[in-house]
N, C-alpha and C positions, 0 to 999 in steps of 0.2 A: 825660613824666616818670611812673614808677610809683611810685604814693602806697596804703604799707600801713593798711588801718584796722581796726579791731576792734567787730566787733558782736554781738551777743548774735547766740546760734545759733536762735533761735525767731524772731525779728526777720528773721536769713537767709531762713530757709527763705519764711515768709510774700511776704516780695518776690519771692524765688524763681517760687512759685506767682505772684506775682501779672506777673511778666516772662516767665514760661510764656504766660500766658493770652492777653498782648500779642503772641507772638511775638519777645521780645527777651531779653536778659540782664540778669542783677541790676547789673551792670557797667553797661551803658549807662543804666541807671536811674540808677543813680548817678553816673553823667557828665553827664546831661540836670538833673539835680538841681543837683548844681553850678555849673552853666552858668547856671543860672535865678536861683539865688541869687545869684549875680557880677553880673548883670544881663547880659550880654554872650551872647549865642548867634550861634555863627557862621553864614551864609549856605548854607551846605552841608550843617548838620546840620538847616536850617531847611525847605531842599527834600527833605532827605531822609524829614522829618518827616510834611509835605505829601506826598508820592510815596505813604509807608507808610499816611497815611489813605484817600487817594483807593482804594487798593488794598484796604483793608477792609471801606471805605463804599462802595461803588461807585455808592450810592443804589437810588432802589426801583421806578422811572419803568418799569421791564421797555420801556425803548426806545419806549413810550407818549408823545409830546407830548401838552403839560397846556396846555391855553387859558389867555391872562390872566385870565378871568372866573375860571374852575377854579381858578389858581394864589392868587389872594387871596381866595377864597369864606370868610366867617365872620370875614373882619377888620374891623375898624370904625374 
């Protein structure tokens, strides 16, 4: 279903940049927004989600194994 909405043009543009920044579209910002406020997110948009972080964060380990000592040092 395509649903018109109206937003202030300064409002656009700001998500804009900010769906730049992420790699995505102001659109699917506002899909994912929806989706959150419905309570409901489908399984697919959920991996997809997952998939898009893994591939950002890739983490920082540079393929170093971290000893268990290592891995909780400074916890209590």
């Amino acid at each position: 279903m395509k649903v018109t909405i109206s937003i202030d043009d300064e409002l656009a543009a700001r998500v804009r940049d900010v769906a730049r920044r992420e790699g995505t579209t102001l659109n699917d910002i506002i899909r994912r927004h929806l989706e959150t406020v419905a309570g409901r997110r489908g399984r697919a948009a959920l991996v997809q989600e997952l998939r898009q972080l893994w591939a950002d964060h890739p983490g920082h380990s540079g393929g170093r194994k971290v000893a268990r000592d290592e891995a909780h040092e400074g916890r209590t």
